[in-house]
N, C-alpha and C positions, 0 to 999 in steps of 0.2 A: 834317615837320621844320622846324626853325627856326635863327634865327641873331639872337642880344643881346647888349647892351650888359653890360660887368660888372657881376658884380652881389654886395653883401655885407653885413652886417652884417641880422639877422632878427632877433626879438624871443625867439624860443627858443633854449635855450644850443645842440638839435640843429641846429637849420635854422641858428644862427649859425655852426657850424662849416662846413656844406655853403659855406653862402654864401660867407663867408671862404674859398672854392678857386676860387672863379672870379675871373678877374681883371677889373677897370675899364676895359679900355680893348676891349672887346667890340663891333663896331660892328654886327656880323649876325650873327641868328640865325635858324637853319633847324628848321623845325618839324614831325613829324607827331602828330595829336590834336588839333592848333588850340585848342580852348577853354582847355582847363584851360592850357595855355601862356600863353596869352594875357592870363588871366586873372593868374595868375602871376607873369609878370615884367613886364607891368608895373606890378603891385602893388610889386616888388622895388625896380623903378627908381623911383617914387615914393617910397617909403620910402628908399632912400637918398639922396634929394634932400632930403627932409625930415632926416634927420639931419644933413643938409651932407658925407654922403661924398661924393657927388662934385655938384661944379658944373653947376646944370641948363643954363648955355650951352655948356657943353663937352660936353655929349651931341648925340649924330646917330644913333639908332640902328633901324636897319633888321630889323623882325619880318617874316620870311617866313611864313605860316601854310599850310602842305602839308596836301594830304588828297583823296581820289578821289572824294567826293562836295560837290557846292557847299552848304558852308551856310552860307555869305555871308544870306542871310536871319536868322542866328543872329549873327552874326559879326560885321557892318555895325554893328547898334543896339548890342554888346556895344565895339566900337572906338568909335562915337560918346559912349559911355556915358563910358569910360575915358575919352575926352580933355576930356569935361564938368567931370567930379570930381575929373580929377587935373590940370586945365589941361595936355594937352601937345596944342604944336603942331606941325603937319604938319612942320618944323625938329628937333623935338626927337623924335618917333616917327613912323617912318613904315611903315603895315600893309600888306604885300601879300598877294594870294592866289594860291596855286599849285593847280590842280585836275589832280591825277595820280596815277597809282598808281604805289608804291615797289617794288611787285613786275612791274611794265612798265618796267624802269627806261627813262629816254631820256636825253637832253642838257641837258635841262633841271633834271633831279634833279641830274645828274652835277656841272652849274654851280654849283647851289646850296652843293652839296656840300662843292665846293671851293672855295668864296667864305665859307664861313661859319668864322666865329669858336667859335661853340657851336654845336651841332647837339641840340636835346631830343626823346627820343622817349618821350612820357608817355600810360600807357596803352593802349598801342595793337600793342607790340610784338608781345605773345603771339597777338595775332590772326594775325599776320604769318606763323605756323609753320601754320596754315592749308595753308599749300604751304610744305615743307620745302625741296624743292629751290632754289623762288625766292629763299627768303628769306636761303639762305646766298649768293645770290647777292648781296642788298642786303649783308650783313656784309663780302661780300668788297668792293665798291665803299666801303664808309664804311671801312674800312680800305685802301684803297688812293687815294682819292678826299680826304679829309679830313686837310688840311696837319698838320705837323711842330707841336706846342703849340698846337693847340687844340683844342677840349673837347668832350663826348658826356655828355650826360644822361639816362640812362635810367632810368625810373621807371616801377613796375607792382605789380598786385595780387603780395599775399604769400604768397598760401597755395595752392593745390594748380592753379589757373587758369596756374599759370605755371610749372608742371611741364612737360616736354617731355621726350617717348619715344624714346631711341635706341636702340635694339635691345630689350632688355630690359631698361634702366635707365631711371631717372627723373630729370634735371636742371632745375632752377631756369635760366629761361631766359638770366639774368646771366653763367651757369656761361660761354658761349663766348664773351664778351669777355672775362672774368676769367681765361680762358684763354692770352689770345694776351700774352702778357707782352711781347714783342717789340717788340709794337704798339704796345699800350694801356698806360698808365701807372693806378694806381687812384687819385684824388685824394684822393674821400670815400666811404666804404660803408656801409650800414646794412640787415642783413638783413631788418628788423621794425622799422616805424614806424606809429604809430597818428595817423589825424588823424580828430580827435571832435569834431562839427561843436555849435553854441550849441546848448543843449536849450531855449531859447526858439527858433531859428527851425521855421519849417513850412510845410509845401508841400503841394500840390494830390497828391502823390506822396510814397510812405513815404520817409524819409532815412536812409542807414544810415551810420552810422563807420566808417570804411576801415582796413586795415590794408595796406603797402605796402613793398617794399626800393626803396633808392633808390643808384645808382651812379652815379659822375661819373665818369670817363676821360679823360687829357689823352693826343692822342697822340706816338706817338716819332716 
C-alpha cells in the first residue's frame, strides 16, 4: 500500500475525471503492488507540475512502497530512474520501503495505515483472497484503521481473475467495499477500462493490453 500527494488533471477525458477526485494536498501514500504505483503517481505528480497545478515547491510527498517480498533490486534503479527524468529531489519525493505482509497484519501496517492520505492497492488485491479469512481481516483494519476523508485506490484485472466465491455465488472483488456504504464513500467507478499499450513498443516478453475496473473510495 501507499500514501501521495494529490493528484489530477490526465490527458484522457477517463483518467481526467478519476484524477480530478483525488485531492492536492496528499502528502502520504501507502502502497501495495509497489511498481505499477510507483510508476504511476509519480508520473501523476510530474505531469501536474508540468501543467502548473500544483507548485513543485509546495510538494513534500511521502511514497510508502509495501509488499512481502524485497524488490528493491527493481525498485531502487526504477526510483533512481524517476528522479533523473523527472528531476525530483529527495525534498520533493521521498521512497520508502516497507517489506511485510498485509495478511500478517503488525504495527507497522496498522501505522501506515493510518498515516496515509491515500492508500493504493493495484493489482494485487485478488491475490489477497488466497486466504479469505485473512484478508477480510486486512478489509476490516483499512476500514477501521484508515482516517475520516481519505482515500483507497483500488485497481484490478476485469474479467473473471477477480471473481470471488461465497457460498455459491460469484462476486467482483470491489463488490465488499462497494458494499459498506457506511464507510466507504464511492468517489470514481469504472467497471471496464482498457489500457492499450504503443504497438510500436517490445519486449524480450509478449505484451498484452489490459483490461481493468478501477474504484476510488473516500472514507466516512
Amino acid at each position: 500500500m501507499k500514501q501521495v500527494k494529490r493528484i489530477q488533471n490526465s490527458k484522457r477525458k477517463t483518467e481526467k475525471s478519476l484524477s480530478a477526485s483525488i485531492p492536492e494536498d496528499i502528502r502520504e501514500e501507502q502502497s501495495a503492488g509497489a511498481g505499477s504505483e510507483l510508476l504511476g503517481i509519480s508520473s501523476l505528480i510530474n505531469e501536474l507540475v508540468e501543467q502548473n497545478s500544483v507548485k513543485k515547491e509546495n510538494v513534500n510527498t511521502s511514497i510508502v512502497l509495501q509488499d512481502y517480498v524485497d524488490w528493491s533490486s527493481v525498485l531502487i534503479p526504477l526510483q533512481e530512474t524517476i528522479k533523473s527524468e523527472y528531476n525530483f529531489s529527495a525534498d520533493f519525493v521521498d521512497f520508502k520501503h516497507d517489506l511485510s505482509n498485509l495478511l500478517e497484519i503488525d504495527a507497522q501496517i496498522e501505522t501506515g495505515i493510518s498515516n496515509a492520505d491515500l492508500v493504493t492497492c493495484m493489482f494485487v488485491f485478488n491475490e489477497l483472497f488466497a486466504d479469505k479469512a485473512k484478508v477480510m481481516q486486512f478489509i476490516s483494519l483499512l476500514t477501521n484503521k484508515l482516517q475520516p476523508g481519505k482515500l483507497f485506490l483500488l485497481v484490478d484485472s476485469a474479467g473473471s481473475f477477480s471473481q470471488v466465491t461465497v457460498g455459491k455465488n460469484q462476486y467482483m472483488s470491489y463488490t465488499f467495499f462497494d458494499s459498506l456504504k457506511s464507510k466507504f464513500q464511492v468517489v470514481y467507478s469504472s467497471d471496464s477500462k482498457w489500457f492499450r499499450f504503443n504497438q510500436n513498443l517490445s519486449y524480450n516478453i509478449p505484451i498484452e493490453n489490459m483490461r481493468y475496473f478501477v474504484r476510488l473510495y473516500r472514507k466516512l
